[in-house]
NUKOLMI-317201 format. One record per residue (C-alpha): x, y, z; residue in one letter. Coordinates in steps of 0.02 Angstrom, whole numbers, padded with zeros to 5 digits, always signed. Example, Ala and Ser with C-alpha at 12.3 -4.5 7.8 and 13.67 -1.06 7.14 Angstrom:
BEGIN
+00615-00225+00390a+00684-00053+00357s
***
This chain:
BEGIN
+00000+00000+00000x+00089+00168-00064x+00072+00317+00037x-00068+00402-00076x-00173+00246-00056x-00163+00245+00121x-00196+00449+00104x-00381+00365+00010x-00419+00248+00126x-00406+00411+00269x-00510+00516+00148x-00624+00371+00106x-00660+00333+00295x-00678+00513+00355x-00807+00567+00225x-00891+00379+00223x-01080+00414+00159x-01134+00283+00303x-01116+00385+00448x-01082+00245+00567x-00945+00183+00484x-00851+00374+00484x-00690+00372+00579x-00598+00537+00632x-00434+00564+00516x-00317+00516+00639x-00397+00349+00690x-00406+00303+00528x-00238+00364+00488x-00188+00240+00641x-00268+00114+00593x-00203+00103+00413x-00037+00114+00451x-00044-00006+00560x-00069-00134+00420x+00075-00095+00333x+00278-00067+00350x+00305+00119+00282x+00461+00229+00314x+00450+00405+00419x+00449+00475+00261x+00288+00385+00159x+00222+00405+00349x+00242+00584+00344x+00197+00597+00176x+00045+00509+00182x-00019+00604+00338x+00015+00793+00273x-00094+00726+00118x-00235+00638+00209x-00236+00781+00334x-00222+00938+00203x-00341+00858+00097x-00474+00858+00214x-00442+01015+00272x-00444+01094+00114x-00617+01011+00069x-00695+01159+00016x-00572+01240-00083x-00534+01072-00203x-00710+01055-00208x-00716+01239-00273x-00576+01209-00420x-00666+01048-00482x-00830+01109-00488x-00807+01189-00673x-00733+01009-00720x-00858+00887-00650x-01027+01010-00637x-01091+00955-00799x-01101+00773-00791x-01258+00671-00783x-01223+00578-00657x-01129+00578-00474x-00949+00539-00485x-00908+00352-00376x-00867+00404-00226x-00692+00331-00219x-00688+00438-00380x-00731+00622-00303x-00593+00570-00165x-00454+00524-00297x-00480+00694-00379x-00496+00787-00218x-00316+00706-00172x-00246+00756-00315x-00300+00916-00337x-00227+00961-00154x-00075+00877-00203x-00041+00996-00367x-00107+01144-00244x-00020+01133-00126x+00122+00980-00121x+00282+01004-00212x+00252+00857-00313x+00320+00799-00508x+00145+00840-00608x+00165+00716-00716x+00184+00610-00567x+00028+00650-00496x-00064+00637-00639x-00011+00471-00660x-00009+00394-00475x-00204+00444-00465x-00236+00386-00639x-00154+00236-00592x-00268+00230-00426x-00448+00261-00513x-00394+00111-00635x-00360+00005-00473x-00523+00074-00364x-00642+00107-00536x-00612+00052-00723x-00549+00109-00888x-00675+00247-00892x-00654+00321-00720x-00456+00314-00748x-00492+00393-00919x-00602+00537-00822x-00483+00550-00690x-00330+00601-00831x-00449+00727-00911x-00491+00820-00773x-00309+00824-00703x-00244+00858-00876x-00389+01000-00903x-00326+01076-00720x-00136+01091-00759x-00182+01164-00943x-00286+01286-00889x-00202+01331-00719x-00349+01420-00644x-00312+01553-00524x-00342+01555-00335x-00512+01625-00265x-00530+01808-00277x-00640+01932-00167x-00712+02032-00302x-00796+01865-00378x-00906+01850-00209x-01049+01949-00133x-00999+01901+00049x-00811+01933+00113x-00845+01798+00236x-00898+01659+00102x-00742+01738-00017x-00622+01683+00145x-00721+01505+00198x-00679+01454+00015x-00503+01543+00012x-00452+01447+00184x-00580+01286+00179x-00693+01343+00326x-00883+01353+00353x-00931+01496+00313x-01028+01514+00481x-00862+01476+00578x-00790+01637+00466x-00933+01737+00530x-00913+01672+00717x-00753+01730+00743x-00748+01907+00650x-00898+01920+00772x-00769+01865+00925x-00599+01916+00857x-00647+02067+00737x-00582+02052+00554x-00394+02131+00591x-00326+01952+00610x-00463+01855+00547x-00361+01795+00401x-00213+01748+00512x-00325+01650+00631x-00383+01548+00465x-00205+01517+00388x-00151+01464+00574x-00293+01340+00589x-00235+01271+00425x-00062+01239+00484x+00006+01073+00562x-00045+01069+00749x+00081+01140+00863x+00116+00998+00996x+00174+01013+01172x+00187+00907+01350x+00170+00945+01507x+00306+00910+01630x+00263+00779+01781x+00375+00860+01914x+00359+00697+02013x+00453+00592+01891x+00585+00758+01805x+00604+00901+01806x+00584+01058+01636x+00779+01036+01587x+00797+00867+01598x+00655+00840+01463x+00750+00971+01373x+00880+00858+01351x+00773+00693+01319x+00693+00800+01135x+00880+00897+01125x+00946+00716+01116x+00857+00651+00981x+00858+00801+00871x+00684+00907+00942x+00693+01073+00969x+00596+01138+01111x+00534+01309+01164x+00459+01338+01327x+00298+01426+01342x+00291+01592+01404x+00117+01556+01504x+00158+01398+01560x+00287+01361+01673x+00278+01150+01650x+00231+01162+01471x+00376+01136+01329x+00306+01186+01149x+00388+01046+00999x+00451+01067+00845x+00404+00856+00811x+00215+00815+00849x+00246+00647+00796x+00390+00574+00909x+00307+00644+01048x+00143+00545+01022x+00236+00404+00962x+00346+00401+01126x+00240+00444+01277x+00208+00297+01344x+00407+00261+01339x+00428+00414+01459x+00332+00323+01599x+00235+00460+01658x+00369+00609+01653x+00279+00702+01504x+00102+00696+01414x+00067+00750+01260x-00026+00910+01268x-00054+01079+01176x-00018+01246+01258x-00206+01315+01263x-00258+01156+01341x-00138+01180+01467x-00197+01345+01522x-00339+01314+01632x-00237+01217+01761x-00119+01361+01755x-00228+01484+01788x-00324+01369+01932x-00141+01377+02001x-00140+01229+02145x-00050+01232+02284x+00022+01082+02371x-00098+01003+02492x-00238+01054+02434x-00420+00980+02408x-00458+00975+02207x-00606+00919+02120x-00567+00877+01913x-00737+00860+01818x-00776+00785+01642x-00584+00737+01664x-00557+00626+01519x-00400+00532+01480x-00343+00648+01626x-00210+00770+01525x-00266+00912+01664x-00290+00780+01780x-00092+00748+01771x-00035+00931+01771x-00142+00939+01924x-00076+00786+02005x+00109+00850+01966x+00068+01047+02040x-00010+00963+02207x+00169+00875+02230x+00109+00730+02312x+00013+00820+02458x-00169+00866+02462x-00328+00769+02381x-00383+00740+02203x-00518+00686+02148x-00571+00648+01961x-00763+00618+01879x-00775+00541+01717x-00934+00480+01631x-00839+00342+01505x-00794+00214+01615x-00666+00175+01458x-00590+00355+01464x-00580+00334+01666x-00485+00155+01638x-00363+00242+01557x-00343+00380+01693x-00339+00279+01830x-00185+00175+01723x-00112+00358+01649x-00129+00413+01844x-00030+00269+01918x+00106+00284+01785x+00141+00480+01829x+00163+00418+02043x-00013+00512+02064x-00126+00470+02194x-00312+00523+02145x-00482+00451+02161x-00589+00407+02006x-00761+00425+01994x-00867+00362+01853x-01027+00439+01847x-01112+00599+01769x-01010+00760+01819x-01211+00848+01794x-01278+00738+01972x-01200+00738+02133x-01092+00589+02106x-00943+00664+02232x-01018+00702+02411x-00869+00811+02467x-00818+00987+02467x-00642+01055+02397x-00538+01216+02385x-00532+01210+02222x-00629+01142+02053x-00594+01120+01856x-00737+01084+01747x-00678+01076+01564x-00843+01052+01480x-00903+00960+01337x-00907+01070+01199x-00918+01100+01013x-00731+01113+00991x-00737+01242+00873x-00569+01312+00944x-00469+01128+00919x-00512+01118+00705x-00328+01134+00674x-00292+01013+00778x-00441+00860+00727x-00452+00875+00518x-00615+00824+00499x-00706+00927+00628x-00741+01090+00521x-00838+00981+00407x-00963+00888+00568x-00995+01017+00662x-01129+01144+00639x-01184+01323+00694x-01314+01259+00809x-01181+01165+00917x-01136+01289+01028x-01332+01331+01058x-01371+01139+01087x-01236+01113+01222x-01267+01277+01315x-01386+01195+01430x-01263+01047+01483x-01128+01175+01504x-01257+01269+01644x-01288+01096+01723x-01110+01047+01742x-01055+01215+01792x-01214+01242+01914x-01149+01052+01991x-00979+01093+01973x-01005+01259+02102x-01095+01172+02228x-00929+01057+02279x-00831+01204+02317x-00794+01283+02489x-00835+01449+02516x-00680+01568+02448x-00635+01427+02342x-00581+01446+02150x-00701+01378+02026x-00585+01382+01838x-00737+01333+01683x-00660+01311+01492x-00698+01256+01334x-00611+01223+01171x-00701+01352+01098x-00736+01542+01085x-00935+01542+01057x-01007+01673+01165x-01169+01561+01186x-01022+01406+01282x-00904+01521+01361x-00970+01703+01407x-01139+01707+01400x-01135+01537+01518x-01051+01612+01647x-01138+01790+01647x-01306+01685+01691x-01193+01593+01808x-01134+01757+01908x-01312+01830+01906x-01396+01670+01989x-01226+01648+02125x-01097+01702+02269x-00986+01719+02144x-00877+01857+02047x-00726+01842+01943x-00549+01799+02009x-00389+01879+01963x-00287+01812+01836x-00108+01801+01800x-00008+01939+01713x+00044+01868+01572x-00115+01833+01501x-00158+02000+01499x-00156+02004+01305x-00278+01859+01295x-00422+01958+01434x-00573+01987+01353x-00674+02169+01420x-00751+02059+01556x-00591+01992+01613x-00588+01788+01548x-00456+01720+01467x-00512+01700+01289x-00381+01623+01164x-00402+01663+00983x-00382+01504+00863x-00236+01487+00758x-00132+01622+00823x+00067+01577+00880x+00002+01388+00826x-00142+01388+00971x-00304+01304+01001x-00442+01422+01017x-00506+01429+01219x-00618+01492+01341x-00580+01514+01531x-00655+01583+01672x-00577+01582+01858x-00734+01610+01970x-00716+01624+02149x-00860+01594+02273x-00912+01718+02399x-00892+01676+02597x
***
């Protein structure tokens, strides 16, 4: 199996008409190349196309639509995805045309017929003859739909975040989004310490650059090794990304403390909380997937952390207990993580962030009534939409003994007019994200 065919299988699987048998890009992507012995280089080859490809959806779609609009019928499936491929690939891969031409010719003889291949060579052939040019604003009645083409977005997502973020760096929020997924990992300081990790990535060849919010956060120039390798570090690092990081930060734990971790997940906060308490105080995690709190309790143990796990649903009173301090990071529609997860600008819709709102006041109402009075409350989502993120904690304030807590200095930048942390997507390689430090009243 070459690289590009693994790149259709991805393709194949992610935009599957059967819904139930979808699979996110990088699971398939996992699973594919599972099956076979490839280099790091068809590896990495294969993954930049599968990934860009579905990314750029809506901008291939938009130069094959003069080629393909006039034809009776539907293209195959497998078809529309061999043509999407390759059109990325010419866009935006420094690949041999000719080569191109003929590896996907080559592949809709394989996955089609005679006819299909023939097809396939015509509209490639057409596309480097004509050399159309890129999208241009004049051509479209809406700015906002002239950019979701231009950069591959919903156009709704365009018009969400000029609405958050204004229109000054709208474009460089887009082209960041676009761009491969800046990793990171968080430093367990009960297994090593910041420099010593230094010199783990230093070693084999990965440069590292410390955040500048984050004090046990270490931003990488190689996603890859580091997702590859973290179970080989036995707890000292998880893989991370900086804005995901944040709302621990921000909490700021002391050692010895009491802390409450809701909705906790595979338990990435749940570690950087573990390794801030330093082995003194309480923590205590809730998870609703008793397969996602397997893995905590097993991630937990590896990092030296002693924490209780909970499986139940974060929105009941599952934990009878009070605590100093509580993290909710709430389900949400992501909106601020589509760099990071391919496949996500093209399932979610505008109604998401309405739809969730009211689990987001349930958790967050539950979430409040576990803390002690003068405790710190911290609520985030991977996302910037006003209806998850500000307008849920407005209603919060106005129904509670709470007000707003002080946050750290250097996020002043990031402080919306009402004083939350409120990270804009795809700027410096970041995940867009909401969070609030609330503090209840004695």
């Amino acid at each position: 199996m070459s690289a590009r065919t693994v790149g259709l299988a991805v393709v194949r699987d992610v935009f599957n008409l059967e819904p139930a048998q979808r699979r996110t890009a990088q699971e398939s992507l996992n699973y594919h190349l599972r099956k076979i012995s490839v280099d790091a280089r068809d590896r990495g080859f294969a993954t930049e196309l599968a990934y860009g490809a579905i990314k750029m959806r809506r901008l291939t779609e938009w130069y094959l639509h003069p080629y393909i609009e006039k034809r009776d019928k539907a293209l195959p499936p497998v078809i529309n995805e061999i043509l999407h491929l390759a059109i990325y690939e010419l866009l935006f891969m420094r690949s041999p045309e000719h080569a191109v031409v003929s590896e996907y010719v080559g592949l809709a003889k394989k996955f089609g017929h005679r006819g299909t291949a023939g097809l396939v060579n015509a509209v490639l052939r057409g596309f480097l003859r004509d050399k159309p040019e890129a999208p241009q604003a004049q051509a479209f009645k809406d700015t906002d739909d002239y950019l979701g083409i231009k950069h591959s977005f919903p156009t709704w997502i365009v018009k969400q975040w000029r609405a958050r973020f204004g229109g000054d760096r709208l474009e460089e929020m887009l082209e960041g989004m676009n761009a491969p997924a800046r990793a990171a990992v968080s430093i367990n300081a009960l297994r090593t310490d910041l420099e010593a990790v230094e010199k783990t990535f230093a070693g084999k060849g990965i440069q590292t650059n410390r955040s500048r919010f984050v004090e046990d956060t270490l931003l990488l120039q190689n996603a890859a090794y580091a997702q590859s390798n973290e179970s080989d570090a036995a707890g000292a690092w998880v893989v991370h990304s900086e804005s995901a990081a944040m709302p621990v930060d921000v909490m700021n734990p002391q050692s010895g403390e009491s802390l409450l971790d809701l909705c906790s997940g595979r338990g990435n906060k749940a570690l950087q909380e573990g390794s801030r308490l330093g082995g003194e105080g309480r923590l205590t995690c809730v998870e609703k997937d008793s397969r996602k709190a397997a893995v905590l309790q097993k991630r937990l143990e590896a990092g030296g952390i002693a924490a209780a796990v909970v499986i139940g649903d974060a929105t009941q009173p599952v934990v009878d207990d009070f605590f100093e301090r509580v993290i909710l990071d709430a389900p949400c529609s992501g909106t601020g993580t589509f760099g990071r997860h391919p496949e996500a600008r093209w399932r979610k819709a505008a109604e998401d962030g309405a739809r969730l709102a009211e689990l987001q006041r349930s958790l967050l109402e539950q979430a409040a009534s576990h803390l002690h009075p003068g405790g710190v409350l911290i609520y985030a989502v991977c996302s910037t939409d006003p209806r998850e993120s500000d307008d849920i904690v407005e209603a919060f304030l106005s129904r509670n003994n709470f007000s707003r807590g002080l946050i750290p200095g250097r996020y002043e930048e990031m402080l919306s007019a009402s004083g939350d942390v409120v990270i804009p997507p795809g700027i410096d390689g970041r995940d867009g994200f909401y969070i609030a430090r609330l503090e209840r009243g004695a």
